[in-house]
Structure formats: C-alpha cells, structure tokens
N, C-alpha and C positions, 0 to 999 in steps of 0.2 A: 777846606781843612781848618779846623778851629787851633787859637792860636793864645798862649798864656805869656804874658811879659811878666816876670815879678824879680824885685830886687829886694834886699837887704843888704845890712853892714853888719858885719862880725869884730868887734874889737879884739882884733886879736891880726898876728902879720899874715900872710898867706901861706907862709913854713907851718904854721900853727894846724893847716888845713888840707896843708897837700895830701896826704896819706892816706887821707876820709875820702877825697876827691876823687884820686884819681887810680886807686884801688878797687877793681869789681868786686872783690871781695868783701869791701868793707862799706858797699853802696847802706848794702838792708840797713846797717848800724843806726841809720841817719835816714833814708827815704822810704818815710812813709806808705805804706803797703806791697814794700819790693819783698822779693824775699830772697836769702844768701841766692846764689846761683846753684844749678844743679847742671851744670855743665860749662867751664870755664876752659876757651884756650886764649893765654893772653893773659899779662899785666897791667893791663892799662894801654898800652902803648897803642898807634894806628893798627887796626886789623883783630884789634881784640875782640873776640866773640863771646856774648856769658849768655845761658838761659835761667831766665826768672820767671816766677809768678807774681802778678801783682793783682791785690787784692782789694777788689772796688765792690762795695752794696753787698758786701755779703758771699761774692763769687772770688773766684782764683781764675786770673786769664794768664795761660801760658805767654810771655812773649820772647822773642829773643833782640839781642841788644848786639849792636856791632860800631867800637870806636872806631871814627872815619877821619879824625886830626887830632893832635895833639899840640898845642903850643906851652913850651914853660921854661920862662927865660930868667927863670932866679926870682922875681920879685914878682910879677904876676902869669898868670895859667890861663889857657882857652881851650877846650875840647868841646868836643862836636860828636853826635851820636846818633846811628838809625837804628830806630827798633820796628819792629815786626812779627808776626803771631797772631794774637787773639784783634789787638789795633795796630795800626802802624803810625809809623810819624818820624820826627827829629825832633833834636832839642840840641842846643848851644847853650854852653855855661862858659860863664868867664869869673876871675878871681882877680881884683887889681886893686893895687894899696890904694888907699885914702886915708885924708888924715883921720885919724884914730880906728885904722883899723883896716878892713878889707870889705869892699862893695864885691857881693854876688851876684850876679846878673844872670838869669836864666830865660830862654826863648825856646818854650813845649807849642810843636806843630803836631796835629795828631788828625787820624781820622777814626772813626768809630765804624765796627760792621754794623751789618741789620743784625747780624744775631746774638752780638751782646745791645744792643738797644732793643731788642725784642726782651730778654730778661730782664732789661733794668727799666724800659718802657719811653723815659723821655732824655731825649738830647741834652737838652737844659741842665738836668739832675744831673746826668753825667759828668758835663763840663764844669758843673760847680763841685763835685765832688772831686775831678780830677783837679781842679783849683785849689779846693781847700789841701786836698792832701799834700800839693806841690808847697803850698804857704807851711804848714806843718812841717816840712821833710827841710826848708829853710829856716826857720826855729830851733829846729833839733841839731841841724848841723852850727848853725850860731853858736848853742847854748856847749855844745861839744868842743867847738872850738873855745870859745872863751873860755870853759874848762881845762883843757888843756895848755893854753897858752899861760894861764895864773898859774897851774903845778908845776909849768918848766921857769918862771920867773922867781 
C-alpha cells in the first residue's frame, strides 16, 4: 500500500476551516481532482457516505468515500476516511492550532488496481501525480482559509 505524509500551516484558527473540512460537500471546493459528490448520505459525521469522481492523467475514477471517525473538540479536528471504487485506501487529517495558525497533517494510504495502472502505465507517475495533487488541494485549502479568516477579521 503506498503511503503520502504531507503537512502544512494555514494562518488562520481551525474555526477559519472547519466548514471546508469537514463538509462532503464542499470537499471539490478545495481538493484537487474531487468532484462535488453525486450521491451523498451524511454531513460529515461518522457513517457519511459521498460518491465522487476523481480525476488523475486525464481519466475520471469513480470512487466512494465513507467517514469512519470524527474528532472535534472546539480548537482542533481529526477525521478519518475509507474510500473505495476505481482505488481504494484511507487517509487521516487532522487540524491543530500552532502558533500562528493551524498545522494540516494528512496520512493518504492507497492502493492502485492493474486496470487503472494499465491506462496510466507506471506506478511511479501515479503516485507522484496522487502527491502532487494532494500538495495542491493543501494550498488551495490554505489559501481559502487564510481568505476567509482576513474577511471575518
């Protein structure tokens, strides 16, 4: 199972981020090659079920996505998610103050079939393209957040 650690810091509090977070609906807003759901049951909460398509090299792979914890005790958030479909995997995010801001911590476990590595041809590319997108979709939500967090100040 290949496996992506990546962090950033969001200047901005975690109130600034929750909503982007931890709303299926407002994943695509912010992660790079999701798209809205087209089938949602659930807020967020443990047991939430969304289906997306996410879009690598050119193709759209169905997958579906099911929240499996929730933690969020006012000042920082952890949730936990399995997805499944075209790849399957987990990933863990967490959201916790630091000073000047909010450290993102994300943990992408995934596995790849032969038949989208048959279309896209090498492991390698994959996993870097899954990399890149995931560094991208933590930019975007930074940049959203510290957006937001300067128009409510």
């Amino acid at each position: 199972m290949a496996h992506i650690h990546k962090t950033i810091v969001v200047a901005a509090p975690p109130a600034a981020i929750r909503g982007m977070v931890l709303d299926p609906e407002r994943w695509a807003e912010w992660y790079v090659g999701l798209s809205a759901p087209t089938k949602l049951e659930g807020g967020g909460e443990p047991g939430t079920y969304s289906e997306h398509t996410y879009q690598l090299a050119g193709h759209g792979y169905p997958i579906h996505h099911t929240v499996s914890e929730v933690e969020d005790d006012g000042s920082s958030i952890r949730w936990k998610g399995t997805i499944e479909g075209s790849f399957r995997g987990w990933h863990e995010w967490s959201y916790r103050p630091v000073a000047g801001g909010t450290e993102v911590t994300v943990d992408h476990h995934y596995e790849l079939p032969g038949r989208m590595l048959g279309r896209i041809v090498d492991a390698v590319v994959v996993e870097r393209l899954i990399a890149r997108n995931l560094e991208a979709s933590l930019d975007t939500l930074r940049v959203f957040g510290e957006s937001a967090h300067a128009e409510a100040a």
